[in-house]
N, C-alpha and C positions, 0 to 999 in steps of 0.2 A: 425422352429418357429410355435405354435400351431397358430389355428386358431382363436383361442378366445383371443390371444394378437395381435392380429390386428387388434381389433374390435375398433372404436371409443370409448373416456373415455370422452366426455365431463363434466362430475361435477367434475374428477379428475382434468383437465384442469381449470376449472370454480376455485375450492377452491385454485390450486397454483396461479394463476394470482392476488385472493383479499390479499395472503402471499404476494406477492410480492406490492401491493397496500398498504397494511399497512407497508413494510420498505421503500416504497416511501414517504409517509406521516414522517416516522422516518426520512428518509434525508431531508425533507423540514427543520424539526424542527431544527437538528442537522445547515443546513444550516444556521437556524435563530439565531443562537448561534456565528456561526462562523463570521456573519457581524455584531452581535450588539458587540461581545468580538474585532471588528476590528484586524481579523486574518487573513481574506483571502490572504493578500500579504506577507506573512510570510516563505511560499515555493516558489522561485520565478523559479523553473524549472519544465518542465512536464516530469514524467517517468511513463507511464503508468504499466509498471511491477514492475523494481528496485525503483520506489517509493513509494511502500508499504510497504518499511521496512523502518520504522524512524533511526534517528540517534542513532548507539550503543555505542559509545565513546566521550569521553569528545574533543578529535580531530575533529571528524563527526560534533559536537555538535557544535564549535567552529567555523566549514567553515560553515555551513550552517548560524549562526549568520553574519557570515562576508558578506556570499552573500543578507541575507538581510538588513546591514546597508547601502549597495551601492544602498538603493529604495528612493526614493522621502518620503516616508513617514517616513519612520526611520533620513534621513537628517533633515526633518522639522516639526516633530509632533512627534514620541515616544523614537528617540535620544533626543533632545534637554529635555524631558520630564523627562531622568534619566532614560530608558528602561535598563536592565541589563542581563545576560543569563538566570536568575532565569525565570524573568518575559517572554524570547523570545518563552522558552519552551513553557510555559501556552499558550501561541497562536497559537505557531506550530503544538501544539497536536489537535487543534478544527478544525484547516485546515486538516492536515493530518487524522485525524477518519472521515470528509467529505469528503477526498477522498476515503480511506477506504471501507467506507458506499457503495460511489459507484460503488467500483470496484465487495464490496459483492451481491450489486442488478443486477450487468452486469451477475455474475456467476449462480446468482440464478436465473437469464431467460431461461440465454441462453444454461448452463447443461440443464436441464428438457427439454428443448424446441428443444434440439438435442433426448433428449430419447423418448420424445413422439412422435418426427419422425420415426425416426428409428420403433419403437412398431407399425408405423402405427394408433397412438391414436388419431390423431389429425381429425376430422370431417372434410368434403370437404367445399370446400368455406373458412377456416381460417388460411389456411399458411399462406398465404401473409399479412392478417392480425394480426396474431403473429410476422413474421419476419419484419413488420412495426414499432412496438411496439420495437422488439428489435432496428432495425436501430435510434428508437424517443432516444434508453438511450444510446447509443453511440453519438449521436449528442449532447447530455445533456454534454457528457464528454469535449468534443469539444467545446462548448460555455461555460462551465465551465475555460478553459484556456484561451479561449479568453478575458474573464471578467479579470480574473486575471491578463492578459499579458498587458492590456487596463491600469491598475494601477502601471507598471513596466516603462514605457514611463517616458523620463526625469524628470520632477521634481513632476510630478503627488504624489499627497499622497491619494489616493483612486480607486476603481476600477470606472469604467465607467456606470453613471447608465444605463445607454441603456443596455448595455451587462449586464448586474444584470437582468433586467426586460425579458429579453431574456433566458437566463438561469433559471428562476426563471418561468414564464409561460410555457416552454417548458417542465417542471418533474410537472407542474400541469394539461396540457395537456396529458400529459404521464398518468399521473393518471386517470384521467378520463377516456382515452381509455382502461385501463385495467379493469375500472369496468364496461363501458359499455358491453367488450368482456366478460368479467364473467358473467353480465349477462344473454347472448345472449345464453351461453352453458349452462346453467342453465335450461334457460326453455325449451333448445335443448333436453335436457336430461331428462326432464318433458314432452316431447311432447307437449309442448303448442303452438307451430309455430315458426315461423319463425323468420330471425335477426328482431328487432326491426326500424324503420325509423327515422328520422330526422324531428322532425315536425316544422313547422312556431314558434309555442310559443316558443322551444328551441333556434331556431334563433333568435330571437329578445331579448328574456330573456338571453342570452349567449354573445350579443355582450353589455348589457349593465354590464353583471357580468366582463365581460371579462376588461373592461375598468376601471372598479372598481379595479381589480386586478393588472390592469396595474400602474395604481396612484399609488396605495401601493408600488407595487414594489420601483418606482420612489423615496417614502417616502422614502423608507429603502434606496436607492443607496444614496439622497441628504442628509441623517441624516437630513431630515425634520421635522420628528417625537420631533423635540427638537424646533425646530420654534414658539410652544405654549406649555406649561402644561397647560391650561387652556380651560374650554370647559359648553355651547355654543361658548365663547367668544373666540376673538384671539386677543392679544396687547389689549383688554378693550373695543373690538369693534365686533361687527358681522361679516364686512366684515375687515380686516386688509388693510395695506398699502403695496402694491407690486411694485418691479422694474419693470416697462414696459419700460425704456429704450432701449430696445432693440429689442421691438417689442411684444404686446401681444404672440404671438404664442412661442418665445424665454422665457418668461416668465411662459408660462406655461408647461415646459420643464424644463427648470432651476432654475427656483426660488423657493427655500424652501419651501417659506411663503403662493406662489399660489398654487402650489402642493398640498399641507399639504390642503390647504383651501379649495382644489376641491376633495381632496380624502375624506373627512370628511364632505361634501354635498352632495358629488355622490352618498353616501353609502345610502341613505336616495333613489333613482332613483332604486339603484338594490334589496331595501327591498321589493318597490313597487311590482317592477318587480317579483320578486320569489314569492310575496305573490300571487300575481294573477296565477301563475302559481300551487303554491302547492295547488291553491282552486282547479284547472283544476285534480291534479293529486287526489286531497282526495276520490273522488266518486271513483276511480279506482285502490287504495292499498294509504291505511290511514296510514303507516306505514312511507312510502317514503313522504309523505305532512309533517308528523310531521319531520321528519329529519329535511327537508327544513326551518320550522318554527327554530326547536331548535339551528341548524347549524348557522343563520344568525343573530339570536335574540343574541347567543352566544358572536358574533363574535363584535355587538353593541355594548357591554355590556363592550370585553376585549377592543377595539378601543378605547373608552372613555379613559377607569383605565389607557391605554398605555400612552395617555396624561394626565391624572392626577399624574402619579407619573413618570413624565419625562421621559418613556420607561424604565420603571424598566426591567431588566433581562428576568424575567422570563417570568412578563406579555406581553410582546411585543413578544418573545417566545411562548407564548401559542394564542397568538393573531395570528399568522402565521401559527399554527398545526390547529386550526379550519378553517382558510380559508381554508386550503388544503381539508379540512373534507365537508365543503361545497361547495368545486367541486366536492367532491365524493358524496353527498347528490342531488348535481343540476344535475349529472349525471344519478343517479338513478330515478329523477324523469322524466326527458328528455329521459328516456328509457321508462319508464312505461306509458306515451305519445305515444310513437312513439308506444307500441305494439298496442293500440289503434287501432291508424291506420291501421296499417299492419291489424288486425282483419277486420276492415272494409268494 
Protein backbone atom coordinates (compact mmCIF):
# COMPACT_ATOMS: atom_id res chain seq x y z
CA UNK A 1 0.00 0.00 0.00
CA UNK A 2 1.50 3.33 -0.97
CA UNK A 3 2.29 5.75 1.34
CA UNK A 4 0.17 8.55 0.37
CA UNK A 5 -3.04 6.28 0.88
CA UNK A 6 -2.33 6.19 4.40
CA UNK A 7 -2.24 9.78 4.84
CA UNK A 8 -5.25 11.23 6.71
CA UNK A 9 -8.30 12.54 4.26
CA UNK A 10 -10.09 14.68 6.58
CA UNK A 11 -12.56 16.79 3.97
CA UNK A 12 -13.04 13.30 2.38
CA UNK A 13 -14.29 12.20 5.76
CA UNK A 14 -15.97 15.79 6.58
CA UNK A 15 -18.18 15.77 2.95
CA UNK A 16 -19.28 11.80 3.60
CA UNK A 17 -20.44 12.47 7.13
CA UNK A 18 -22.84 15.94 6.01
CA UNK A 19 -24.04 12.84 2.86
CA UNK A 20 -25.02 11.03 5.42
CA UNK A 21 -26.49 14.11 7.56
CA UNK A 22 -28.77 14.95 4.86
CA UNK A 23 -30.21 11.10 4.56
CA UNK A 24 -30.64 11.42 8.35
CA UNK A 25 -32.66 14.57 7.81
CA UNK A 26 -34.50 12.37 4.81
CA UNK A 27 -35.40 9.63 7.52
CA UNK A 28 -36.59 12.22 9.94
CA UNK A 29 -38.92 13.44 7.24
CA UNK A 30 -39.84 9.93 5.88
CA UNK A 31 -40.36 9.20 9.79
CA UNK A 32 -42.82 12.10 9.75
CA UNK A 33 -44.91 10.55 7.10
CA UNK A 34 -44.95 7.29 8.56
CA UNK A 35 -46.62 8.51 12.20
CA UNK A 36 -48.97 11.16 10.64
CA UNK A 37 -50.20 8.22 7.63
CA UNK A 38 -50.47 6.06 11.20
CA UNK A 39 -48.22 3.12 9.67
CA UNK A 40 -45.74 2.35 12.05
CA UNK A 41 -47.61 -0.70 13.57
CA UNK A 42 -48.19 -2.13 10.19
CA UNK A 43 -44.90 -4.55 10.28
CA UNK A 44 -45.38 -6.07 13.69
CA UNK A 45 -42.05 -8.22 13.41
CA UNK A 46 -38.29 -7.18 13.33
CA UNK A 47 -35.90 -8.73 10.71
CA UNK A 48 -33.26 -6.82 10.37
CA UNK A 49 -31.90 -8.39 7.07
CA UNK A 50 -35.12 -10.71 5.59
CA UNK A 51 -37.00 -7.61 6.35
CA UNK A 52 -35.93 -5.56 3.69
CA UNK A 53 -37.63 -7.29 1.03
CA UNK A 54 -41.44 -6.47 1.27
CA UNK A 55 -44.08 -8.86 0.46
CA UNK A 56 -43.74 -10.47 -3.24
CA UNK A 57 -46.98 -12.42 -3.42
CA UNK A 58 -50.51 -11.86 -2.82
CA UNK A 59 -49.99 -14.93 -0.11
CA UNK A 60 -47.04 -12.89 1.58
CA UNK A 61 -49.38 -10.08 1.14
CA UNK A 62 -52.18 -11.80 2.70
CA UNK A 63 -50.17 -13.17 6.18
CA UNK A 64 -48.58 -10.16 6.85
CA UNK A 65 -52.32 -8.39 6.72
CA UNK A 66 -53.27 -11.22 8.97
CA UNK A 67 -50.43 -10.55 11.43
CA UNK A 68 -51.53 -7.02 11.57
CA UNK A 69 -55.24 -7.51 12.18
CA UNK A 70 -54.31 -9.44 15.47
CA UNK A 71 -52.88 -5.54 16.88
CA UNK A 72 -54.94 -3.38 19.04
CA UNK A 73 -55.27 -0.90 16.60
CA UNK A 74 -56.61 -2.82 13.56
CA UNK A 75 -59.19 -4.54 16.44
CA UNK A 76 -60.30 -0.98 17.42
CA UNK A 77 -59.53 1.95 15.16
CA UNK A 78 -58.68 0.94 11.33
CA UNK A 79 -60.57 -2.73 11.29
CA UNK A 80 -63.70 -1.37 12.52
CA UNK A 81 -63.03 1.65 10.07
CA UNK A 82 -63.44 -0.60 6.89
CA UNK A 83 -59.35 -0.90 6.54
CA UNK A 84 -59.09 -3.44 3.39
CA UNK A 85 -55.60 -4.91 1.74
CA UNK A 86 -55.69 -2.03 -0.68
CA UNK A 87 -55.47 0.51 2.09
CA UNK A 88 -52.82 -2.09 4.46
CA UNK A 89 -50.35 -1.84 1.50
CA UNK A 90 -50.32 2.18 1.56
CA UNK A 91 -49.11 1.79 5.28
CA UNK A 92 -46.81 -0.94 5.05
CA UNK A 93 -44.96 0.55 2.42
CA UNK A 94 -44.20 4.18 4.63
CA UNK A 95 -43.18 1.61 7.56
CA UNK A 96 -41.17 -0.56 5.34
CA UNK A 97 -39.13 2.43 3.19
CA UNK A 98 -38.45 3.83 7.01
CA UNK A 99 -36.94 0.82 7.60
CA UNK A 100 -35.37 0.75 4.52
CA UNK A 101 -34.00 4.20 4.88
CA UNK A 102 -32.37 2.98 7.82
CA UNK A 103 -30.86 0.13 7.08
CA UNK A 104 -29.37 2.29 3.73
CA UNK A 105 -27.90 5.09 6.30
CA UNK A 106 -26.48 1.93 8.61
CA UNK A 107 -24.64 0.77 5.13
CA UNK A 108 -23.57 4.10 4.13
CA UNK A 109 -21.49 4.63 7.50
CA UNK A 110 -20.46 1.94 8.36
CA UNK A 111 -19.01 0.64 4.38
CA UNK A 112 -16.86 3.97 4.07
CA UNK A 113 -16.06 3.98 7.67
CA UNK A 114 -14.51 0.34 7.39
CA UNK A 115 -12.60 1.74 4.05
CA UNK A 116 -11.33 4.79 5.74
CA UNK A 117 -9.81 2.47 8.24
CA UNK A 118 -8.47 0.19 6.48
CA UNK A 119 -6.67 3.37 3.95
CA UNK A 120 -5.61 4.58 7.35
CA UNK A 121 -7.73 7.92 6.34
CA UNK A 122 -9.16 8.51 9.46
CA UNK A 123 -7.03 11.44 11.54
CA UNK A 124 -5.97 10.30 15.20
CA UNK A 125 -8.28 11.41 18.00
CA UNK A 126 -11.65 10.16 15.64
CA UNK A 127 -12.25 6.58 15.72
CA UNK A 128 -13.90 6.34 18.46
CA UNK A 129 -15.75 9.12 17.64
CA UNK A 130 -16.88 7.75 14.20
CA UNK A 131 -17.51 4.25 15.83
CA UNK A 132 -19.77 6.40 18.56
CA UNK A 133 -21.67 7.75 15.78
CA UNK A 134 -21.97 4.34 14.23
CA UNK A 135 -23.04 2.64 17.65
CA UNK A 136 -25.82 6.29 18.10
CA UNK A 137 -27.62 4.52 14.46
CA UNK A 138 -27.77 1.15 15.55
CA UNK A 139 -29.26 2.10 18.82
CA UNK A 140 -31.79 4.36 16.68
CA UNK A 141 -32.65 0.77 15.17
CA UNK A 142 -33.09 -0.76 18.51
CA UNK A 143 -35.37 2.06 19.92
CA UNK A 144 -36.94 2.12 16.68
CA UNK A 145 -38.57 -1.57 17.65
CA UNK A 146 -38.97 -0.81 20.88
CA UNK A 147 -41.50 2.16 19.91
CA UNK A 148 -43.14 -0.27 17.69
CA UNK A 149 -43.31 -3.25 19.99
CA UNK A 150 -44.57 -0.68 22.95
CA UNK A 151 -47.86 -0.40 20.33
CA UNK A 152 -48.05 -4.37 19.84
CA UNK A 153 -48.99 -4.83 23.81
CA UNK A 154 -52.61 -6.09 24.13
CA UNK A 155 -55.20 -3.87 23.32
CA UNK A 156 -52.92 -0.62 22.73
CA UNK A 157 -53.79 1.10 19.31
CA UNK A 158 -50.73 3.25 19.12
CA UNK A 159 -47.07 3.32 19.79
CA UNK A 160 -45.73 4.66 23.25
CA UNK A 161 -44.91 8.21 23.17
CA UNK A 162 -41.95 8.02 25.33
CA UNK A 163 -40.39 5.56 22.94
CA UNK A 164 -41.48 7.87 19.96
CA UNK A 165 -39.69 10.84 21.80
CA UNK A 166 -36.73 8.47 22.36
CA UNK A 167 -36.32 7.30 18.95
CA UNK A 168 -37.10 10.49 17.43
CA UNK A 169 -34.26 12.78 19.76
CA UNK A 170 -31.96 10.00 19.41
CA UNK A 171 -31.33 10.40 15.01
CA UNK A 172 -31.55 14.27 15.87
CA UNK A 173 -28.91 13.72 18.29
CA UNK A 174 -27.12 11.59 15.80
CA UNK A 175 -27.48 14.34 13.45
CA UNK A 176 -26.03 16.83 15.23
CA UNK A 177 -23.09 14.76 16.02
CA UNK A 178 -22.30 14.19 12.44
CA UNK A 179 -22.18 17.86 11.82
CA UNK A 180 -20.47 18.83 14.63
CA UNK A 181 -17.61 15.82 13.52
CA UNK A 182 -17.84 17.33 9.77
CA UNK A 183 -16.97 20.15 11.06
CA UNK A 184 -14.23 19.48 13.15
CA UNK A 185 -12.26 17.80 9.96
CA UNK A 186 -13.05 20.46 8.10
CA UNK A 187 -11.12 23.09 9.71
CA UNK A 188 -8.68 19.98 10.50
CA UNK A 189 -8.13 20.00 6.97
CA UNK A 190 -7.83 23.90 6.89
CA UNK A 191 -5.42 24.01 9.45
CA UNK A 192 -7.44 26.13 11.47
CA UNK A 193 -7.03 24.18 14.98
CA UNK A 194 -8.19 22.13 16.83
CA UNK A 195 -11.79 20.08 17.68
CA UNK A 196 -14.03 22.85 18.63
CA UNK A 197 -15.38 22.93 22.67
CA UNK A 198 -18.68 22.86 24.32
CA UNK A 199 -19.34 26.28 25.58
CA UNK A 200 -21.90 27.34 28.42
CA UNK A 201 -24.21 29.22 25.83
CA UNK A 202 -24.49 25.74 23.98
CA UNK A 203 -25.47 24.25 27.37
CA UNK A 204 -28.03 26.30 28.43
CA UNK A 205 -29.33 27.17 24.87
CA UNK A 206 -29.53 23.06 24.13
CA UNK A 207 -31.22 22.02 27.06
CA UNK A 208 -33.85 24.56 26.49
CA UNK A 209 -34.01 23.46 22.55
CA UNK A 210 -33.80 20.15 23.56
CA UNK A 211 -37.08 20.27 25.80
CA UNK A 212 -38.80 22.04 23.00
CA UNK A 213 -37.99 19.06 20.92
CA UNK A 214 -39.13 16.81 23.45
CA UNK A 215 -42.93 18.43 23.73
CA UNK A 216 -43.04 18.03 19.90
CA UNK A 217 -42.21 14.71 19.94
CA UNK A 218 -44.82 14.06 22.70
CA UNK A 219 -47.26 16.19 20.23
CA UNK A 220 -46.72 13.75 17.52
CA UNK A 221 -46.80 10.27 19.91
CA UNK A 222 -50.28 11.84 21.74
CA UNK A 223 -51.96 13.09 18.19
CA UNK A 224 -51.97 16.44 20.14
CA UNK A 225 -51.37 18.34 17.19
CA UNK A 226 -55.29 17.93 16.69
CA UNK A 227 -56.22 19.10 20.31
CA UNK A 228 -56.51 22.89 18.65
CA UNK A 229 -56.67 24.07 14.98
CA UNK A 230 -56.61 27.26 16.28
CA UNK A 231 -53.94 29.70 17.23
CA UNK A 232 -53.27 32.14 19.69
CA UNK A 233 -56.24 30.53 21.09
CA UNK A 234 -57.00 26.95 22.37
CA UNK A 235 -60.98 25.97 22.93
CA UNK A 236 -61.63 30.18 22.61
CA UNK A 237 -59.11 30.72 25.45
CA UNK A 238 -55.39 31.41 25.90
CA UNK A 239 -54.97 29.03 28.53
CA UNK A 240 -57.51 25.79 27.73
CA UNK A 241 -58.87 23.50 30.25
CA UNK A 242 -56.58 20.45 31.29
CA UNK A 243 -57.12 17.08 33.09
CA UNK A 244 -55.13 17.31 36.32
CA UNK A 245 -56.76 14.58 37.81
CA UNK A 246 -54.17 12.74 38.03
CA UNK A 247 -51.59 14.93 39.15
CA UNK A 248 -50.07 18.03 37.31
CA UNK A 249 -46.86 16.25 36.47
CA UNK A 250 -49.22 13.17 34.79
CA UNK A 251 -50.88 15.76 32.95
CA UNK A 252 -48.18 17.09 31.47
CA UNK A 253 -47.10 13.76 30.19
CA UNK A 254 -50.47 12.72 28.99
CA UNK A 255 -52.74 15.08 28.29
CA UNK A 256 -53.08 16.30 24.61
CA UNK A 257 -54.32 19.54 25.48
CA UNK A 258 -51.20 20.50 28.20
CA UNK A 259 -48.63 19.10 25.86
CA UNK A 260 -49.98 20.82 22.76
CA UNK A 261 -50.24 23.98 25.22
CA UNK A 262 -46.69 23.81 26.64
CA UNK A 263 -45.14 22.86 23.15
CA UNK A 264 -46.76 25.91 21.53
CA UNK A 265 -45.41 28.49 24.57
CA UNK A 266 -42.12 26.92 25.06
CA UNK A 267 -41.26 27.45 21.44
CA UNK A 268 -41.56 31.13 22.24
CA UNK A 269 -38.36 30.25 25.45
CA UNK A 270 -36.12 28.50 22.63
CA UNK A 271 -36.58 31.51 19.92
CA UNK A 272 -35.38 33.69 22.87
CA UNK A 273 -32.74 31.39 23.58
CA UNK A 274 -31.15 30.90 19.93
CA UNK A 275 -31.67 34.50 19.27
CA UNK A 276 -29.29 35.42 21.94
CA UNK A 277 -27.12 32.92 20.81
CA UNK A 278 -26.98 33.64 16.99
CA UNK A 279 -26.30 37.35 18.15
CA UNK A 280 -23.13 35.65 20.20
CA UNK A 281 -22.32 33.67 16.93
CA UNK A 282 -22.83 36.60 14.09
CA UNK A 283 -19.53 38.66 14.92
CA UNK A 284 -17.81 35.19 14.34
CA UNK A 285 -19.31 33.64 10.83
CA UNK A 286 -22.66 35.65 9.88
CA UNK A 287 -23.56 32.83 7.85
CA UNK A 288 -24.16 30.18 10.87
CA UNK A 289 -26.33 33.19 12.81
CA UNK A 290 -28.44 33.62 9.71
CA UNK A 291 -29.16 29.83 9.53
CA UNK A 292 -30.25 30.00 13.20
CA UNK A 293 -32.43 32.99 12.52
CA UNK A 294 -34.02 31.36 9.25
CA UNK A 295 -34.13 27.72 10.77
CA UNK A 296 -36.44 28.67 13.66
CA UNK A 297 -38.26 31.62 12.21
CA UNK A 298 -39.10 28.75 9.65
CA UNK A 299 -40.13 26.35 11.83
CA UNK A 300 -42.66 29.28 13.74
CA UNK A 301 -44.16 29.99 10.82
CA UNK A 302 -44.70 25.85 9.73
CA UNK A 303 -45.89 25.19 13.89
CA UNK A 304 -48.62 27.75 13.46
CA UNK A 305 -50.09 26.41 9.47
CA UNK A 306 -49.70 22.71 11.44
CA UNK A 307 -52.50 23.93 13.60
CA UNK A 308 -54.22 25.98 11.21
CA UNK A 309 -55.02 23.27 8.89
CA UNK A 310 -55.50 20.59 11.45
CA UNK A 311 -51.76 18.92 10.68
CA UNK A 312 -52.28 18.72 7.14
CA UNK A 313 -49.74 16.01 5.53
CA UNK A 314 -47.46 17.79 4.33
CA UNK A 315 -47.11 20.69 6.58
CA UNK A 316 -46.72 18.86 9.65
CA UNK A 317 -44.06 17.01 7.41
CA UNK A 318 -42.17 19.89 6.57
CA UNK A 319 -42.74 21.11 10.19
CA UNK A 320 -40.38 18.13 11.36
CA UNK A 321 -37.70 18.27 8.30
CA UNK A 322 -36.84 22.05 9.53
CA UNK A 323 -36.70 21.11 13.12
CA UNK A 324 -34.28 18.49 12.15
CA UNK A 325 -32.50 21.35 9.96
CA UNK A 326 -32.34 23.48 13.08
CA UNK A 327 -30.43 20.96 15.01
CA UNK A 328 -28.14 20.95 12.32
CA UNK A 329 -28.22 24.93 12.20
CA UNK A 330 -27.83 25.05 16.42
CA UNK A 331 -25.00 22.68 15.88
CA UNK A 332 -23.15 24.54 13.66
CA UNK A 333 -23.45 27.47 15.62
CA UNK A 334 -22.47 25.78 18.93
CA UNK A 335 -19.48 24.84 17.05
CA UNK A 336 -18.53 28.00 15.77
CA UNK A 337 -18.69 29.13 19.68
CA UNK A 338 -16.80 26.52 20.98
CA UNK A 339 -13.86 27.34 18.13
CA UNK A 340 -13.83 30.61 19.92
CA UNK A 341 -12.90 29.29 22.79
CA UNK A 342 -10.57 26.77 21.88
CA UNK A 343 -8.74 30.00 19.99
CA UNK A 344 -8.66 31.63 23.29
Amino acid sequence: MSEKSKQARPIALANWLMIVAVMVVVMVAVGGITRLTESGLSITQWKPITGAIPPLSDSAWQAEFELYKATGEYRNVTGPAGMDLAAFKFIFFWEWFHRLLGRLIGLAFALPLAWFWIRGAIPQGYKWRLVALLALGGLQGVFGWFMVRSGLAGTMTDVSHFWLSIHLLTALFTLGGLVWTALDLRRLAAGAGGPARWTVTASWVGVILFIQLLLGAWVAGLNAGLASDSWPLMQGRLVPEFDTSGGFLRAMTHDPYLVHFLHRWWAWAAVAALIVMARKVKPLMRRASVAIHIAFGTQIVLGIATVWTGVALWVAVAHQIVGALLVASFAWGAHVLGRKTHAA
